[in-house]
KEMAR-230171 format. One line per field, with one value per atom (N, C-alpha, C, CB): x, y, z; residue number from 1; residue in one letter; chain. Coordinates in nm, 4 decimals, decimal comma, always signed. Glycine has a CB too. Example, Ala and Ser with C-alpha at 12.3 -4.5 7.8 and 13.67 -1.06 7.14 Angstrom:
2
c1	c(+1,3190	+1,2300	+1,3200	+1,1308	+1,2850	+1,3670	+1,2900	+1,4084)
c2	c(-0,5690	-0,4500	-0,3300	-0,4473	-0,2250	-0,1060	+0,0030	-0,0598)
c3	c(+0,7800	+0,7800	+0,7800	+0,9046	+0,7080	+0,7140	+0,7870	+0,5725)
num	c(1	1	1	1	2	2	2	2)
residu	c(A	A	A	A	S	S	S	S)
chaine	c(A	A	A	A	A	A	A	A)
//
This chain:
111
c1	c(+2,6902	+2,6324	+2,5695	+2,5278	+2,5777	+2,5289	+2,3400	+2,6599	+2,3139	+2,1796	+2,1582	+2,0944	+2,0501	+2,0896	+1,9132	+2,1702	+1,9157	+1,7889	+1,7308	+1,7722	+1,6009	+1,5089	+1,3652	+1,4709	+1,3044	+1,1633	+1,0356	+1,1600	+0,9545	+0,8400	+0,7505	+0,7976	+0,6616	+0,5027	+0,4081	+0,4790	+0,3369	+0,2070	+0,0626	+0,2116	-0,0021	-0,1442	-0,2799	-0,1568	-0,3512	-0,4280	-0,5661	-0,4337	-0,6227	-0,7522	-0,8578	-0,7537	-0,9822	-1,1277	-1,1488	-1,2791	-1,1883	-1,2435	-1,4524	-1,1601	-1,4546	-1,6233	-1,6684	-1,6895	-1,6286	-1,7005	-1,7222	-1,8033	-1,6638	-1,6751	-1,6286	-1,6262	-1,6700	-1,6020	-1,4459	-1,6968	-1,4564	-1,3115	-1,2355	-1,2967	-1,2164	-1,1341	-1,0434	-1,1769	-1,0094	-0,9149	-0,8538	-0,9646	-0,9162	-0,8442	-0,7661	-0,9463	-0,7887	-0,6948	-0,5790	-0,7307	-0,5989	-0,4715	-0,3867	-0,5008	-0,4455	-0,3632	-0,2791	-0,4344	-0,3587	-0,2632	-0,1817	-0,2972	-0,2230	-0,1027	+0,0260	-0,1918	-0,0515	+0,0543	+0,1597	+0,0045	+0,1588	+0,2074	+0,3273	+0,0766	+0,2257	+0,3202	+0,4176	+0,2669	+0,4004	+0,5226	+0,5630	+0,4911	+0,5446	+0,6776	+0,7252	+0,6291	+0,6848	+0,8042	+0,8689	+0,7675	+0,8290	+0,8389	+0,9961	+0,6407	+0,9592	+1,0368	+1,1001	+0,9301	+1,0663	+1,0459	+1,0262	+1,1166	+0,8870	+0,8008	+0,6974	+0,8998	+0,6771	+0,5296	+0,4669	+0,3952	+0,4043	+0,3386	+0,1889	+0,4098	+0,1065	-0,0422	-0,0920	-0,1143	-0,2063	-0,2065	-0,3848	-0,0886	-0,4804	-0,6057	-0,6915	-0,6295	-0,7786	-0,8787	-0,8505	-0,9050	-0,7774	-0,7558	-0,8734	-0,6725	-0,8852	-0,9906	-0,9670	-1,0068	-1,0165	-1,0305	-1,1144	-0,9811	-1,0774	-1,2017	-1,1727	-1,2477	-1,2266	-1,2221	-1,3470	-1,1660	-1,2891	-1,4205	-1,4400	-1,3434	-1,6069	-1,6672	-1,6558	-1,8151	-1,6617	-1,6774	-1,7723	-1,7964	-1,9186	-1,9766	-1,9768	-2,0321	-1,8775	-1,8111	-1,8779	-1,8339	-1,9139	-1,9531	-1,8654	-2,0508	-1,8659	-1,7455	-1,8008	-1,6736	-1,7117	-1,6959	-1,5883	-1,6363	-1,6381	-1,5722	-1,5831	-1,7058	-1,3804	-1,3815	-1,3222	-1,3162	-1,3533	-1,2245	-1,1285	-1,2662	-1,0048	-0,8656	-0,8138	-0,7432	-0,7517	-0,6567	-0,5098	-0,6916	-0,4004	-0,2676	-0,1825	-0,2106	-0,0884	-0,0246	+0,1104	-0,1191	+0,2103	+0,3510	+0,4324	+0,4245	+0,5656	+0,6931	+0,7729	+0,7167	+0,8922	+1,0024	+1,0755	+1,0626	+1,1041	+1,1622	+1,3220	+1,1151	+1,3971	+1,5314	+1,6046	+1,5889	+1,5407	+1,5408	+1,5222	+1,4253	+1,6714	+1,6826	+1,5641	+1,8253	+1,4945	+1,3894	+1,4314	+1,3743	+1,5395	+1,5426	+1,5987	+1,6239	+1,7161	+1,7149	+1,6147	+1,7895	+1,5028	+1,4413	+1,2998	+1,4714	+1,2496	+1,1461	+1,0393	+1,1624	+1,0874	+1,0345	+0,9573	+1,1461	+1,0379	+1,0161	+0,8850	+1,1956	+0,8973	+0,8499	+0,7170	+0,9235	+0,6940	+0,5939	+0,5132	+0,6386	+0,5975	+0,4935	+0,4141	+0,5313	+0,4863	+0,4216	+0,3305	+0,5147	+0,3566	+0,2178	+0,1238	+0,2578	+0,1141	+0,0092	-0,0951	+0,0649	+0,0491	-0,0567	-0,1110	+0,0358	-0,0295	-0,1105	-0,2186	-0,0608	-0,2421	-0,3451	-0,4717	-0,3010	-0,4281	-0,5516	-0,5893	-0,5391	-0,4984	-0,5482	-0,6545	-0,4366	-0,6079	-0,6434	-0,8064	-0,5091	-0,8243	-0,9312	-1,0060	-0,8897	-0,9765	-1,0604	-1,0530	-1,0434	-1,0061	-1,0887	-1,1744	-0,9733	-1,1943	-1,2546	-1,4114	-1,1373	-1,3449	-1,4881	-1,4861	-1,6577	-1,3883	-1,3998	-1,3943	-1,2467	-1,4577	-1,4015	-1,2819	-1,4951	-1,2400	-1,0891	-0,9717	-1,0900	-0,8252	-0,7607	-0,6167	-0,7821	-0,5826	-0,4464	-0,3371	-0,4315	-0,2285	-0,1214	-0,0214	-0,0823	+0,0988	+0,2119	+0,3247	+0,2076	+0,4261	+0,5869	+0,6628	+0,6346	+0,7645	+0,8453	+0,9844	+0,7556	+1,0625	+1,2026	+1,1888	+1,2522	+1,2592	+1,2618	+1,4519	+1,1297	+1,4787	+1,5829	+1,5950	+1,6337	+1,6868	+1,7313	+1,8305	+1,7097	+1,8503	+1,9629	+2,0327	+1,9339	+2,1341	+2,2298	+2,3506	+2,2543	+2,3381	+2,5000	+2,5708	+2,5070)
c2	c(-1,1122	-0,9801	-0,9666	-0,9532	-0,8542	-0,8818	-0,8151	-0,7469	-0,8343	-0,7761	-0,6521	-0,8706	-0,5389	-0,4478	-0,4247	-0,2935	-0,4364	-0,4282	-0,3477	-0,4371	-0,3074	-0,1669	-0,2153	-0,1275	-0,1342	-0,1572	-0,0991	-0,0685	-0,2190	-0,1962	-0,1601	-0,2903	-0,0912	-0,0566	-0,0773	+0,0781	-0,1336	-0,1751	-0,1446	-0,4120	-0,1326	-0,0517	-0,1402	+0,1618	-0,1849	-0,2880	-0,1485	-0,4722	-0,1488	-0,0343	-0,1417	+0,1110	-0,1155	-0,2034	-0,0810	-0,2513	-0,1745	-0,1036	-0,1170	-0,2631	-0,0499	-0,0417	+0,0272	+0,0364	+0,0478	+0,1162	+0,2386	+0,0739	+0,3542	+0,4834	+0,5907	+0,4891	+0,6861	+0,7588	+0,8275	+0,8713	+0,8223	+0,9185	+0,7981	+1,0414	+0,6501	+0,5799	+0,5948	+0,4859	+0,6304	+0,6511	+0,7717	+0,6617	+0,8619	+1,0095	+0,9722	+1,1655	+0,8993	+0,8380	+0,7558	+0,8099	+0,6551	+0,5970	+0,6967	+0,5095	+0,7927	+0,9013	+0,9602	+0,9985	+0,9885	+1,0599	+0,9958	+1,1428	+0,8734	+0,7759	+0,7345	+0,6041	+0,7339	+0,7175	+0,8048	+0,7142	+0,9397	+1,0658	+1,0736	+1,1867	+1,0242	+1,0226	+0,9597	+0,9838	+0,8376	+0,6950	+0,7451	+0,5207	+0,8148	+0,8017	+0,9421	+0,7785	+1,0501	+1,1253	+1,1700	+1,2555	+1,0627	+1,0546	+0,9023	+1,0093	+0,8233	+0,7030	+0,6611	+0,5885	+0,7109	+0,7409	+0,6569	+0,8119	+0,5883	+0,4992	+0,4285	+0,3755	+0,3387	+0,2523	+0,1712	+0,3702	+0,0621	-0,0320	-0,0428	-0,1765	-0,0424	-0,0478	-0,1380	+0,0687	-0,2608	-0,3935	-0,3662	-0,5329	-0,3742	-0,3435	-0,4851	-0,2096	-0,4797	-0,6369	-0,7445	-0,6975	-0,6941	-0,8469	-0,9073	-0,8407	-0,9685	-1,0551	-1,0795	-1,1893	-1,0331	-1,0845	-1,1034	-1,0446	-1,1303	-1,1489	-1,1152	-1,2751	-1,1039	-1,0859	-1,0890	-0,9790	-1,1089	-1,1675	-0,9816	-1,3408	-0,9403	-0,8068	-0,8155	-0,7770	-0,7237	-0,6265	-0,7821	-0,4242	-0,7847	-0,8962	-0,9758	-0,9091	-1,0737	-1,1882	-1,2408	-1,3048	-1,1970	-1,2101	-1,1862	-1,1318	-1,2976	-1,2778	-1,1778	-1,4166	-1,1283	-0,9924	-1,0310	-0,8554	-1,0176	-1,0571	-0,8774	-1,2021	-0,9076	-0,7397	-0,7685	-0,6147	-0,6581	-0,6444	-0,5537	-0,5627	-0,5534	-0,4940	-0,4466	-0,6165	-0,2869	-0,2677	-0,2520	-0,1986	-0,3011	-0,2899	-0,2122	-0,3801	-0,1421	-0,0112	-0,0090	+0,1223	-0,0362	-0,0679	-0,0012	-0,1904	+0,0893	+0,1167	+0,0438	+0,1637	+0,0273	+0,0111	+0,1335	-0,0518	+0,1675	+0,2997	+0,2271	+0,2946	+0,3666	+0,3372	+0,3348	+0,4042	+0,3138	+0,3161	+0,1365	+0,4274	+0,1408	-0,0316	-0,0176	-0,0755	-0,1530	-0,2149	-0,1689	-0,3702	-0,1973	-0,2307	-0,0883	-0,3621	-0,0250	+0,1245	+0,1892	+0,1919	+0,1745	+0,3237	+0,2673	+0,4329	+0,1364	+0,1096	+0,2232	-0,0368	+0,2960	+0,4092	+0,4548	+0,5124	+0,5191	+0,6101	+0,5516	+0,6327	+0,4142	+0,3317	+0,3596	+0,1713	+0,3203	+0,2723	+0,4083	+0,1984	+0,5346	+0,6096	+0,6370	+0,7132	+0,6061	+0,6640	+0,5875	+0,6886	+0,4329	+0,3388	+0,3466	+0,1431	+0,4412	+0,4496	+0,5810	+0,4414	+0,6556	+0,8115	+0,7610	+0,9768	+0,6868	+0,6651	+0,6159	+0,5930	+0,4655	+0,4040	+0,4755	+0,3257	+0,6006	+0,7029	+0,7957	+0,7709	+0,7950	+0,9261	+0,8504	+0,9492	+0,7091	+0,6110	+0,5789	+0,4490	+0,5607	+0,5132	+0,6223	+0,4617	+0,7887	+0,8555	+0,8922	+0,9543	+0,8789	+0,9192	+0,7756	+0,9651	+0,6447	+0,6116	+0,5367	+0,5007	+0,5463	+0,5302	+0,3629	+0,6456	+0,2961	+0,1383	+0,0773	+0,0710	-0,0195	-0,1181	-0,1709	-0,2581	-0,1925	-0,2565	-0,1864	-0,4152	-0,1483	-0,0726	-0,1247	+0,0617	-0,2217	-0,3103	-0,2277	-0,5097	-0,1419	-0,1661	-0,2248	-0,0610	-0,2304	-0,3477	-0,2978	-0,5087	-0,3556	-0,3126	-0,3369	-0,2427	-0,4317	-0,5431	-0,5600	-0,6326	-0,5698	-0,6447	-0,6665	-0,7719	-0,6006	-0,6937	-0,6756	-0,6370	-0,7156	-0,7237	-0,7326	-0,7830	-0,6190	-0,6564	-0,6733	-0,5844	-0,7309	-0,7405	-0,6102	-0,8467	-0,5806	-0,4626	-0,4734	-0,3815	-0,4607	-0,4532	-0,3701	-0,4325)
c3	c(-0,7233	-0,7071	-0,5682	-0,8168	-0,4950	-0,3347	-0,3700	-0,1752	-0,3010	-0,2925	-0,2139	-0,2405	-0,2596	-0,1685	-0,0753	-0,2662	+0,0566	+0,1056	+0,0874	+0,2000	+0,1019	+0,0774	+0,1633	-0,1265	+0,1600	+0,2239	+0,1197	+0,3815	+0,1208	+0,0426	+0,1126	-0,0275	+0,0798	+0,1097	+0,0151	+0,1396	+0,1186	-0,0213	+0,0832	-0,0994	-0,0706	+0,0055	-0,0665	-0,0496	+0,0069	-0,0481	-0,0348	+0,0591	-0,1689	-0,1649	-0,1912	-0,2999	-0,1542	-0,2037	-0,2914	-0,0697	-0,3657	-0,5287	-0,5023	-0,7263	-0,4498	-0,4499	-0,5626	-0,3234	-0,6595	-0,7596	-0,7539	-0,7769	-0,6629	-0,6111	-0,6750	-0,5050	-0,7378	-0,8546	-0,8494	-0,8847	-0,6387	-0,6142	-0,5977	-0,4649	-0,6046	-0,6069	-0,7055	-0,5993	-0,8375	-0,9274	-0,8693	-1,0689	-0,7946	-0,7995	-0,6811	-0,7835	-0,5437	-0,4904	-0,4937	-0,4546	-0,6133	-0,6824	-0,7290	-0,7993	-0,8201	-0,8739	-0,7886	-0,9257	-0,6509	-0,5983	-0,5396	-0,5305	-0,4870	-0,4199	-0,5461	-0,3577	-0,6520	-0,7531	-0,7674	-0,8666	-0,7164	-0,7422	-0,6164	-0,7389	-0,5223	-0,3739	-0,3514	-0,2680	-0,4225	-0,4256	-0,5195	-0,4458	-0,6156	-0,7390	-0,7057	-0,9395	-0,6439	-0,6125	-0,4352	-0,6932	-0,3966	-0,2654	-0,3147	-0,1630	-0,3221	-0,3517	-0,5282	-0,2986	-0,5981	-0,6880	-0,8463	-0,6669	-0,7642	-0,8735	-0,7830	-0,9663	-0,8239	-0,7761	-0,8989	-0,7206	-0,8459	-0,9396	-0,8999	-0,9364	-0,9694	-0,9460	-1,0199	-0,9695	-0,9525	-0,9998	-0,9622	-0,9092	-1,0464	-1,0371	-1,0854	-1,1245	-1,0305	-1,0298	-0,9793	-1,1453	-0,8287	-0,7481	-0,7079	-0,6117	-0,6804	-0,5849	-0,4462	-0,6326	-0,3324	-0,1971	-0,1076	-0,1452	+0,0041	+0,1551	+0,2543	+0,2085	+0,3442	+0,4706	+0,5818	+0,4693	+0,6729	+0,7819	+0,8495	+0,9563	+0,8112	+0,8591	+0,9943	+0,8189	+1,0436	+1,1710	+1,2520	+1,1316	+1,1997	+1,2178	+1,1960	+1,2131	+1,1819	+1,1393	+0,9751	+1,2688	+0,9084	+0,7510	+0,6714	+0,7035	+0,5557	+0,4894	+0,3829	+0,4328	+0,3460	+0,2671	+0,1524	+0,3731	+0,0465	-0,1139	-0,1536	-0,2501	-0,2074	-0,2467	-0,3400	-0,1609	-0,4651	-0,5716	-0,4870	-0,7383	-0,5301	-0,4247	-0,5466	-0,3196	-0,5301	-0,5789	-0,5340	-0,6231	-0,5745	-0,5186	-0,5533	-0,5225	-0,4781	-0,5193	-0,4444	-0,4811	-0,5178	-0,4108	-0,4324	-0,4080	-0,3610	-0,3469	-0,3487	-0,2709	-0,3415	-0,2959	-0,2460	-0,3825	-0,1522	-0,0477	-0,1133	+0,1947	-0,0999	-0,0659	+0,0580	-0,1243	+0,1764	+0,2959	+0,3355	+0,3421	+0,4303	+0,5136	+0,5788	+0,6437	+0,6119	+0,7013	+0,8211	+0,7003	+0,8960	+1,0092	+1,0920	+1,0152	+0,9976	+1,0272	+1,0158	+0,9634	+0,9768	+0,9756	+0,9894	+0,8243	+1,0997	+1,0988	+1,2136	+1,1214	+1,2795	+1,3313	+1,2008	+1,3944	+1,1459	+1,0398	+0,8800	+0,9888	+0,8953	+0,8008	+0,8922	+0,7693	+1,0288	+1,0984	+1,1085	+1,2344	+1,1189	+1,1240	+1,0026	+1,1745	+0,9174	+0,7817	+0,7222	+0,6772	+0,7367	+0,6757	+0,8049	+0,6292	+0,9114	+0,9871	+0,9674	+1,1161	+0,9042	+0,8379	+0,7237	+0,7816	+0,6054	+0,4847	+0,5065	+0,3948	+0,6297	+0,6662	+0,7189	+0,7467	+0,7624	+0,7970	+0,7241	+0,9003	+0,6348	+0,4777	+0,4606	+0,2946	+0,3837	+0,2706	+0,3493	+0,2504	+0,4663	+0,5594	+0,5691	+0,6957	+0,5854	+0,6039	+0,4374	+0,7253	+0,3247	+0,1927	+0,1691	+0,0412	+0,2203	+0,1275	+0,2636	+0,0051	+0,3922	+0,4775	+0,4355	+0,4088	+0,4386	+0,4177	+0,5865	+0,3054	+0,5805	+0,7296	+0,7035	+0,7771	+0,6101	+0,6284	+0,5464	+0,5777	+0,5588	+0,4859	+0,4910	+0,5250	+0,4167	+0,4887	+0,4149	+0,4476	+0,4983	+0,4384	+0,5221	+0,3815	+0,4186	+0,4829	+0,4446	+0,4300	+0,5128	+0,4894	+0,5129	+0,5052	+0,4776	+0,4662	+0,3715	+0,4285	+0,4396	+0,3564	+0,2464	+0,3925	+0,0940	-0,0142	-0,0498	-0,1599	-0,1457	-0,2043	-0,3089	-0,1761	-0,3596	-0,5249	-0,5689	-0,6121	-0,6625	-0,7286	-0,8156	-0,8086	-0,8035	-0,8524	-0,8994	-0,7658	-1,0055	-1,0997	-1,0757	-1,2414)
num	c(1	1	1	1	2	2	2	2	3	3	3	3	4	4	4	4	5	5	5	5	6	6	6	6	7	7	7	7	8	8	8	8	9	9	9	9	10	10	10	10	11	11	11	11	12	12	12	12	13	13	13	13	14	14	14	14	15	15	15	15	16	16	16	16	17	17	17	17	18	18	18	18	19	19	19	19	20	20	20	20	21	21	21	21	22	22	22	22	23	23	23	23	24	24	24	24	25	25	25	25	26	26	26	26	27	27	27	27	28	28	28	28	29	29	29	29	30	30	30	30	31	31	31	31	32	32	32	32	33	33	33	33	34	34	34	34	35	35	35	35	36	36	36	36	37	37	37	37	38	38	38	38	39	39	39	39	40	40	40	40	41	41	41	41	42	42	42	42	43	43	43	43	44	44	44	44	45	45	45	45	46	46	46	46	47	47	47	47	48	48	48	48	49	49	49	49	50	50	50	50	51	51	51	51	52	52	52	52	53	53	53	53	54	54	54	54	55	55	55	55	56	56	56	56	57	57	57	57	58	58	58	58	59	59	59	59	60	60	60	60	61	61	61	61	62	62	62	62	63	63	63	63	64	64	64	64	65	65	65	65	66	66	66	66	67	67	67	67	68	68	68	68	69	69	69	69	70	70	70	70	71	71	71	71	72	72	72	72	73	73	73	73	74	74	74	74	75	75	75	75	76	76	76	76	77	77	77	77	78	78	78	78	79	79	79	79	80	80	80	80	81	81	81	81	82	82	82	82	83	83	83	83	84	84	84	84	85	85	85	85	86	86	86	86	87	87	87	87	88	88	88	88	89	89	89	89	90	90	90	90	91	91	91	91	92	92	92	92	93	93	93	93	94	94	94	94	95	95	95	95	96	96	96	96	97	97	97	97	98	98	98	98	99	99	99	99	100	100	100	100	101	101	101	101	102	102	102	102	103	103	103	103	104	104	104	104	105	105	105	105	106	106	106	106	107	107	107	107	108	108	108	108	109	109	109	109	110	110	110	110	111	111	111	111)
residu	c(X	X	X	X	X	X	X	X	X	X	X	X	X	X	X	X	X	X	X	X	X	X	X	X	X	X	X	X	X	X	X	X	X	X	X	X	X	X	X	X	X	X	X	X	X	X	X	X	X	X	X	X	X	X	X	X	X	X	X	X	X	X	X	X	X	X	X	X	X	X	X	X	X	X	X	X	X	X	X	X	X	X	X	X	X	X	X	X	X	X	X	X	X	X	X	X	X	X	X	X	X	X	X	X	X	X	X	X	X	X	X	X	X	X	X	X	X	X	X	X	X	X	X	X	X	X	X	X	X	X	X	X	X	X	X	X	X	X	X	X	X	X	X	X	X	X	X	X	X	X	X	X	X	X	X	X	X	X	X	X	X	X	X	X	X	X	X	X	X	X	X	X	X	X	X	X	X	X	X	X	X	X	X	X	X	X	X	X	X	X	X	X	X	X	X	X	X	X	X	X	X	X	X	X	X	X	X	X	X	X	X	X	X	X	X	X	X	X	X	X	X	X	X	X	X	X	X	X	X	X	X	X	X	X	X	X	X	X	X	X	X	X	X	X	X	X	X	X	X	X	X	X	X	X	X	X	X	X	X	X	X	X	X	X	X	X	X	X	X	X	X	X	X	X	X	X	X	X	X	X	X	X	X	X	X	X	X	X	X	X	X	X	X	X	X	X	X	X	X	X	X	X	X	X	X	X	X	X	X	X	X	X	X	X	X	X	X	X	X	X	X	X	X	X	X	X	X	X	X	X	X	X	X	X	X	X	X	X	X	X	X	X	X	X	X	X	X	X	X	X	X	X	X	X	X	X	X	X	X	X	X	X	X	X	X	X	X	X	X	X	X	X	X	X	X	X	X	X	X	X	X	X	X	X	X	X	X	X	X	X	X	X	X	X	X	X	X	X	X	X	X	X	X	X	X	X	X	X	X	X	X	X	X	X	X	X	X	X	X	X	X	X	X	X	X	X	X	X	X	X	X	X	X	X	X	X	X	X	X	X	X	X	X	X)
chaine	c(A	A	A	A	A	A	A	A	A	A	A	A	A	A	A	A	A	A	A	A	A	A	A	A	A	A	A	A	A	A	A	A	A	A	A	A	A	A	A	A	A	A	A	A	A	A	A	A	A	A	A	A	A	A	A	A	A	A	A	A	A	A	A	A	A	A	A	A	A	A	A	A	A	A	A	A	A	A	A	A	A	A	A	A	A	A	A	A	A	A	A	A	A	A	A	A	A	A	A	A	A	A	A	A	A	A	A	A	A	A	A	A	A	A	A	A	A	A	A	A	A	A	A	A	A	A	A	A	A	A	A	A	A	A	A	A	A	A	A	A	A	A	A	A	A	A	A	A	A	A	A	A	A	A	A	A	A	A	A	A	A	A	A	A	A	A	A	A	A	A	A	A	A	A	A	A	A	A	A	A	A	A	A	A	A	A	A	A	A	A	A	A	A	A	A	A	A	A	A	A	A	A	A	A	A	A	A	A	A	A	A	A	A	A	A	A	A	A	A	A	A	A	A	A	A	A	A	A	A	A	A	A	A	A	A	A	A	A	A	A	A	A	A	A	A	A	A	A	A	A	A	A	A	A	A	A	A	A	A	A	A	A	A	A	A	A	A	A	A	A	A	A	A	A	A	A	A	A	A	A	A	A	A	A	A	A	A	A	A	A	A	A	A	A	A	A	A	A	A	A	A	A	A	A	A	A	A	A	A	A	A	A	A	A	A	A	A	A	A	A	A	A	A	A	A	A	A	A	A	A	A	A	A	A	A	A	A	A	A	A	A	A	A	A	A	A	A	A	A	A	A	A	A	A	A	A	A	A	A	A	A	A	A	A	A	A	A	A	A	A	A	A	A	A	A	A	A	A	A	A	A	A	A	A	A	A	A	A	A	A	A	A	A	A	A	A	A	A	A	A	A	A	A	A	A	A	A	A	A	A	A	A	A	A	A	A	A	A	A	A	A	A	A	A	A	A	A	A	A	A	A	A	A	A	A	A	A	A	A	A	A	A	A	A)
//
């Protein structure tokens, strides 16, 4: 069976306990599934990162991923602009110091 490439996006959120954090998943949930059309949301990660002032910082993370039907390598313009707008929605709704998203090669298998 060959594999067929696609490009994922994933959006790492800090879960601070903030009441509009669900209404942001929602809508990111809404965006990936009819923009790409689905998404997986993985809630109560655990992470860190070194602050602004070098202090480590322990976050709960929530994770929220696509798979695009769009190749990596054709359309990384197009990939790059867009996890740089989501990265500035996602940053100006939630006022965090850190806002990782990512986007990368996966492959699936297809019958």
């Amino acid at each position: 069976m060959p594999l067929f490439e696609k490009a994922r996006i994933e959006v790492y959120l800090p879960d601070p306990g903030k009441p509009f954090v669900p209404d942001l998943l929602e809508a990111l949930d809404q965006e990936f599934t009819y923009t790409f059309g689905g998404c997986t949301i993985i809630h109560g990660l655990h992470g860190s990162y070194l602050s602004r002032n070098g202090s480590m910082v322990h976050d709960q993370v929530n994770l929220i991923y696509t798979d695009t039907p769009l190749r990596f390598d054709n359309n990384l313009s197009a990939l790059s602009q867009f996890a740089d707008q989501l990265r500035a929605a996602v940053f100006a709704a939630l006022n965090e110091e850190s806002i990782l998203v990512v986007v990368y090669k996966v492959y699936h298998s297809q019958s």
